[in-house]
C-alpha positions in Angstrom: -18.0 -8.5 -15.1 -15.2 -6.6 -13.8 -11.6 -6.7 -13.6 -9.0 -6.0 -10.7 -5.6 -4.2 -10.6 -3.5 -3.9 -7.6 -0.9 -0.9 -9.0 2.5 -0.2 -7.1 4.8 2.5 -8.2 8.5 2.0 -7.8 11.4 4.2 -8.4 10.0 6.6 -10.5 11.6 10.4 -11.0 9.7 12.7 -9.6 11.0 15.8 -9.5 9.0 16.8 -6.4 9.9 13.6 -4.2 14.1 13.8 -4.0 14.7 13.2 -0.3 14.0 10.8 2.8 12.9 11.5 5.8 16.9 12.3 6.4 17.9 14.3 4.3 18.7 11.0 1.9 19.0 11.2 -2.1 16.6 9.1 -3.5 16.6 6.7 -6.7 20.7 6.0 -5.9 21.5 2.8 -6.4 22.3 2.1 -2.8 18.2 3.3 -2.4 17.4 1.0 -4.7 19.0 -1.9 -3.1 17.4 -1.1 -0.3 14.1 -0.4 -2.0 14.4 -4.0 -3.7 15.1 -5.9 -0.2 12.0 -4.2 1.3 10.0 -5.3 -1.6 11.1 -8.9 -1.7 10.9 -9.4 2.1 7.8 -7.6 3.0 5.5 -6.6 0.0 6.2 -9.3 -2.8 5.2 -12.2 -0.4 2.2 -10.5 1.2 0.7 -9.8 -2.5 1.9 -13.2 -3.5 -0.2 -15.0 -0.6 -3.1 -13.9 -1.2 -6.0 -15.9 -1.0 -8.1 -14.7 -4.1 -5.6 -14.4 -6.8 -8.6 -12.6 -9.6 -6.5 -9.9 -10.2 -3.6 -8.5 -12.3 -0.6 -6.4 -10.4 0.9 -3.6 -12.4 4.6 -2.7 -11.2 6.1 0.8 -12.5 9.6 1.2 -12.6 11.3 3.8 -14.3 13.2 3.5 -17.7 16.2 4.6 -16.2 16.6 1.3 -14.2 19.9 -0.3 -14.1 20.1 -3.2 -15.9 21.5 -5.5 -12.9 18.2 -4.3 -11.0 16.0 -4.9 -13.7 17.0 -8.3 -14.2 16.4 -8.8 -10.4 13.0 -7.4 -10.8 12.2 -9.5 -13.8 13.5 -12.8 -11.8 11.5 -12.1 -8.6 8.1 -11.4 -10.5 9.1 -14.5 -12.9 6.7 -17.3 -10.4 4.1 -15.4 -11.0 1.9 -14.5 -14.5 -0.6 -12.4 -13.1 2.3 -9.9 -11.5 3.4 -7.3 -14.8 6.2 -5.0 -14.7 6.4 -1.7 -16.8 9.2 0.7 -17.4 8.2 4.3 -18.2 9.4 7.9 -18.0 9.2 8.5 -14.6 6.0 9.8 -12.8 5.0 12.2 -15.9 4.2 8.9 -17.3 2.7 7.3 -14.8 -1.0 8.0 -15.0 -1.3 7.1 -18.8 0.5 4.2 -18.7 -2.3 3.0 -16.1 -4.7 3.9 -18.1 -3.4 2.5 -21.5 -2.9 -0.7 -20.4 -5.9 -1.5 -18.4 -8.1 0.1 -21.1 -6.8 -2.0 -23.7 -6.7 -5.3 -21.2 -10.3 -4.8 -20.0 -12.2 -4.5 -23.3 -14.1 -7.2 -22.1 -15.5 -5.6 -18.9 -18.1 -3.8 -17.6 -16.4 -2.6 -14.2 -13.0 -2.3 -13.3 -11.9 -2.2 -9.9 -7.8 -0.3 -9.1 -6.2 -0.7 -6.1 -2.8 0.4 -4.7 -0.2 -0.8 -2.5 3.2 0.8 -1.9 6.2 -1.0 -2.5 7.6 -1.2 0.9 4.3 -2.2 2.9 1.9 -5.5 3.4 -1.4 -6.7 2.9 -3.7 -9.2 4.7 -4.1 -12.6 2.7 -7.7 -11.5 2.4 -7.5 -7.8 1.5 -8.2 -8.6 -2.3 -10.9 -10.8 -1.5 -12.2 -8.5 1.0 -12.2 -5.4 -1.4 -13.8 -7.4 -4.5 -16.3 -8.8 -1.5 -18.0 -4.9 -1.8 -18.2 -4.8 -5.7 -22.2 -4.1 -6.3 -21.7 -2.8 -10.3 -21.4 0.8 -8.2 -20.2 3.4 -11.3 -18.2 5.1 -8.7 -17.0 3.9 -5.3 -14.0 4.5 -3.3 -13.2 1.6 -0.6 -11.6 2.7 2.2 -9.8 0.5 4.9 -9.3 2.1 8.0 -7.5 -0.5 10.2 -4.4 -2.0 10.3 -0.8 -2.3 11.8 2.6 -0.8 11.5 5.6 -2.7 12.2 9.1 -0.8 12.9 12.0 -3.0 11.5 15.0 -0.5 12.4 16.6 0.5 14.4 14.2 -1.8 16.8 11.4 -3.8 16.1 7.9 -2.8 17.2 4.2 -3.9 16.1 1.0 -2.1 16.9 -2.2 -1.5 15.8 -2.6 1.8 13.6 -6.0 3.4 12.2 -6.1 5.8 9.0 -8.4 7.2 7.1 -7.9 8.1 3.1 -5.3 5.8 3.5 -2.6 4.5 0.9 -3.8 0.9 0.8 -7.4 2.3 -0.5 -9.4 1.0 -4.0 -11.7 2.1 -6.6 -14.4 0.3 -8.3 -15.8 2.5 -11.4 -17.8 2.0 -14.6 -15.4 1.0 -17.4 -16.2 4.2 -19.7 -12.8 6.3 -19.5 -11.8 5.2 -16.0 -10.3 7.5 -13.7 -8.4 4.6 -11.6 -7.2 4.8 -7.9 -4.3 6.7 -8.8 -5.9 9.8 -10.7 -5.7 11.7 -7.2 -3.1 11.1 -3.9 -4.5 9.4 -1.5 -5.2 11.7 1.2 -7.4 13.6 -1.5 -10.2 11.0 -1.3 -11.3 12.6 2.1 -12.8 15.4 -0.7 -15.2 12.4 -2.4 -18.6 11.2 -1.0 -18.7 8.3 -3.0 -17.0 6.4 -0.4 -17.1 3.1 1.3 -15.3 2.5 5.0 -14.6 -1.1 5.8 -13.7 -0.8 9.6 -14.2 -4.7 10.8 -10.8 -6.4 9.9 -7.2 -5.4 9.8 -6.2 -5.5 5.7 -2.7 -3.9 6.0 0.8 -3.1 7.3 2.9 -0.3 6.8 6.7 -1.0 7.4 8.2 1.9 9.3 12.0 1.8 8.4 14.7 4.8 8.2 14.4 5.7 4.5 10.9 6.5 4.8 9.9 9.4 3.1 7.4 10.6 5.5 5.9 7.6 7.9 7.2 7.4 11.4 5.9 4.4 13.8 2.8 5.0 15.5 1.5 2.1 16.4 -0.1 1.2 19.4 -1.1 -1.3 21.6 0.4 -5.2 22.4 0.5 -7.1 19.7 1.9 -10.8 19.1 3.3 -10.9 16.2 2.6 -14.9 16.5 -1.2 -13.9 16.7 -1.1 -12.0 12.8 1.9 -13.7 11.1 0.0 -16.3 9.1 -2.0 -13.8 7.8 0.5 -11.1 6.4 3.1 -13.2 4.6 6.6 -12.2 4.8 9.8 -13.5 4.2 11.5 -16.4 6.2 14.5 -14.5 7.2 12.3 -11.1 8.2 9.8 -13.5 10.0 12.4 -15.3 12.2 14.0 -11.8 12.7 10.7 -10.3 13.9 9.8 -13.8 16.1 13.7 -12.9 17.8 14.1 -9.5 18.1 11.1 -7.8 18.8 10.5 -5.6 21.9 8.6 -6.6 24.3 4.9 -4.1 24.8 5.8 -3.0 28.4 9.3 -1.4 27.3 7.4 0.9 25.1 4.4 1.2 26.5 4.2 4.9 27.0 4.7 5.6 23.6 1.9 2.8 22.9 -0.3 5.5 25.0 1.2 8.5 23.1 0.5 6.8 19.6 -2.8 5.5 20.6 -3.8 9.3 21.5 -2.5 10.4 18.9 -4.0 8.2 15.9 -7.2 8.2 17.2 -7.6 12.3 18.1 -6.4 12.2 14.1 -9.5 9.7 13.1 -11.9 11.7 15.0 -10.7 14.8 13.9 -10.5 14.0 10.0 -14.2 12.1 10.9 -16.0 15.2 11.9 -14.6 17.3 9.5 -15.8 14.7 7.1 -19.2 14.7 8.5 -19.2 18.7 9.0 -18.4 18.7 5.1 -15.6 20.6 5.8 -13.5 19.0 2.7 -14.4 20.1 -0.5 -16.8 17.4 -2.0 -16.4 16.4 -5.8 
C-alpha cells in the first residue's frame, strides 16, 4: 500500500552552506571525521533501533568522497540491507536522485510516505512506527512532530526538553503520481502548507548540539534524566557511558533552563498564531 523512506543528506557541496557556526570550512576532511563520528555514535544507532523496521533509508554523500571515508561509510551501513547509500553531484543532484530512485523502487505502491533525519541527530525507537501510525491513504499530508529534546555534548553535557514547529525531523505521506517528497522544500517552509498534521503527545527526537553546528545552539530546558530516556533513543556505548558520567547536573544551569524554556515556547506560540492568523503564505 505504501512505502517509507527515511532520507539523510551528508556531505554534499552546496555552494550556499560553506561555514559553521564559527567561522569553520566545511566538507574538509577533518569535518568529515567529525561528521562520521557523530553519525556512528548518535544517528546510525538511533535509526538502527528502531522498533518498526518497514522502511528503506536513503544516505546521500557526495561523489567527491574520499575513498578512505567511503569505505567507512560502506562498512558501517554493511549490518544492515534496508540502509542505501548514494553518491551524487552535490546538492544540485540531490532532489532527482530522490526522486529517481524511489520512483523506480515504488512501482508497486499506491502511497509513499518520505521522511528526513539529519545526520548528526536522534530519533525515538518508535518515531517510524509512530509516523506510519497516521497513514490514512491522505494524497497529501505533512506530519509534523513538535516535541523532543536537545542534548549538548561539548564543551559540557546538557539534556532538556525542546519544542519546534516545521521542524527538521518532519514527514510526508503523498499519492504516488510524481511525488514531491519531504525534501522538495526546507523545512521551515512547511509552516506555508495546510495540509498538515501535528503530533504533540510523545517525544520522537533529539538534536545533538555540538560546536560545528551550522546554526543550532542548545536550548533545551528543563531536568531531565538521561536514565529516564536512554533506552528509548539508542546511542553508542562509549557516548552513553560519557553522557551517564559527565553530565551536568539541572540546578547548575537552571537559569538558562528558565531562559530556554521562555524562549522556545514564546517561539511556538508565536509561529502558532501566525499559523492560525494565516499569516504564512498557504500553498
Amino acid at each position: 500500500m505504501y512505502k517509507h523512506y527515511l532520507i539523510t543528506r551528508f556531505n554534499l557541496r552546496n555552494k550556499n552552506w560553506e561555514f559553521t557556526k564559527n567561522n569553520e570550512t566545511l566538507l574538509t576532511r577533518e569535518w568529515m571525521t567529525h561528521r562520521i563520528g557523530l553519525f556512528s555514535n548518535f544517528c546510525l544507532p538511533s535509526v538502527a533501533n528502531q522498533s518498526n523496521t518497514n522502511f528503506k533509508w536513503l544516505l546521500f554523500f557526495d561523489i567527491t568522497t574520499d575513498q578512505d571515508f567511503k569505505s567507512e561509510i560502506e562498512k558501517l551501513l554493511q549490518p544492515y540491507t534496508h540502509f542505501k547509500p548514494f553518491y551524487i553531484d552535490g546538492m544540485d543532484a540531490f532532489h532527482s536522485s530522490i526522486k529517481d530512485y524511489i520512483i523506480e523502487d515504488s512501482k508497486d505502491s499506491d502511497y509513499i510516505i518520505t521522511s528526513r533525519i539529519d545526520n548528526d541527530d536522534c530519533i525515538h525507537r518508535d518515531y517510524i512506527d509512530t509516523i506510519q501510525s497516521q497513514f490514512q491513504s491522505q494524497d497529501f499530508m505533512a506530519i509534523d512532530i513538535l516535541k523532543g529534546y536537545s542534548l549538548q555534548i561539548s564543551p559540557e553535557i546538557m539534556l532538556g526538553k525542546k519544542e519546534h514547529i516545521f521542524n527538521p525531523f518532519i514527514s510526508l505521506i503523498e499519492k504516488n503520481d510524481n511525488p514531491k517528497t519531504v525534501w522538495f522544500s526546507d523545512h521551515n517552509m512547511w509552516k506555508k502548507e495546510s495540509r498538515r498534521i501535528e503530533i504533540a503527545d510523545k517525544r520522537l527526537w533529539m538534536s545533538i548540539i555540538h560546536e560545528k553546528n551550522k546554526v543550532n545552539e542548545f536550548d533545551g530546558y528543563d531536568n531531565v534524566a538521561w536514565e529516564t530516556i536512554r533506552a528509548n533513543f539508542k546511542v553508542s556505548e562509549h557516548i552513553d557511558n560519557k553522557v551517564t558520567n559527565e553530565i551536568i547536573s539541572h540546578d547548575k544551569w537552571r537559569y538558562l533552563s528558565f531562559k530556554n524554556k521562555c524562549y522556545v515556547n514564546y517561539v511556538l506560540a508565536s509561529k502558532k498564531f501566525k499559523k492560525a492568523l494565516g499569516l504564512y503564505k498557504i500553498k
